[in-house]
N, C-alpha and C positions, 0 to 999 in steps of 0.2 A: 535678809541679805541677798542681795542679787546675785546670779551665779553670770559670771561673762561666759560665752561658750566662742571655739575656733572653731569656723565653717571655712570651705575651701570652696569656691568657683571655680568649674570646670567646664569645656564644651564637649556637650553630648549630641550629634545627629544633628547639628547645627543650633540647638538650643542651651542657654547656659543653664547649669543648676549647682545647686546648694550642696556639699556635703560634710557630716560633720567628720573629724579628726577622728579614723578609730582606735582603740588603746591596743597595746601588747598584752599580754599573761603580766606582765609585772604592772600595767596599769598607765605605763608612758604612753603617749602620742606615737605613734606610728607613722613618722612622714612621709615613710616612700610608699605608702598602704594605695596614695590615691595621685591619679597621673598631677606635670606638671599646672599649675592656675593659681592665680592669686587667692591671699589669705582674707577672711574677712572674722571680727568677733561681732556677735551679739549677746545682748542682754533684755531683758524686759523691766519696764518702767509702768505700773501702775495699768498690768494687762498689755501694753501695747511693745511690740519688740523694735527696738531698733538695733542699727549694723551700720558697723563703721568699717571703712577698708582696713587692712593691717599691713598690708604689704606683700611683696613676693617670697620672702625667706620668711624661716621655720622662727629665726632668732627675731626677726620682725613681730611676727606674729606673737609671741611671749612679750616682748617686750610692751604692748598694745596694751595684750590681755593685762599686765601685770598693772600697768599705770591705771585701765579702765577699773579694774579690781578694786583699787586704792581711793578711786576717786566715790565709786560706791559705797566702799565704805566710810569714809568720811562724811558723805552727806550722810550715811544712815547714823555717825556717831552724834550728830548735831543737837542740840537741848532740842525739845521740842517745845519748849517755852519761849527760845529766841524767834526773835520777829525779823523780818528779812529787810534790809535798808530801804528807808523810803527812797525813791527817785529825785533826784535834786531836782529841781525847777530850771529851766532857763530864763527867768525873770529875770528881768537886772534890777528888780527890789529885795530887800533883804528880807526876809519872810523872822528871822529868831528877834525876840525879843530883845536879846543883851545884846545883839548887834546893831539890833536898831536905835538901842539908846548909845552905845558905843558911838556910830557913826554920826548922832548927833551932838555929840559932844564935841567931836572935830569940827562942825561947821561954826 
């Protein structure tokens, strides 16, 4: 299971950077730990990380985390035997069988 993490953007000496959320003694987020900048989470996906903005608030940023959280894990709860929908065709032929004798029956 993926772990999403909150990174904050900040400008340093003219340069932006990355820094993550640091915790309190009881293990919360710490908001006012780092000046003000926008929120961002990250995750990694098969080695590779991506970062989606979260917004300027603290409640932003949960909120993100929580939905990105959920969506992780739902792809991870998925059979691994289901097979992912094929692509419809933009054909304007009928490609299934019972459609195709269907549609002949109308003519």
């Amino acid at each position: 299971m993926s772990r999403v993490n909150i990174v904050k953007r900040i400008k340093i000496g003219g340069r932006w950077k990355m820094f993550s959320i640091p915790r309190d003694a009881k293990g919360n987020y710490d908001w006012n730990a780092i000046a003000d900048g926008r929120y961002y989470v990250e995750w990694y996906v098969g080695g590779t990380r991506r970062r989606v903005s979260a917004g300027v608030t603290a409640a932003q940023a949960l909120e993100v985390q929580r939905r990105k959280h959920h969506e992780l894990k739902a792809a991870n709860w998925a059979s691994p035997g289901l097979k992912q929908p094929a692509k419809l065709s933009r054909s304007p032929h009928c490609t299934s069988p019972s459609l195709n004798t269907w549609s002949r029956s109308l003519r």
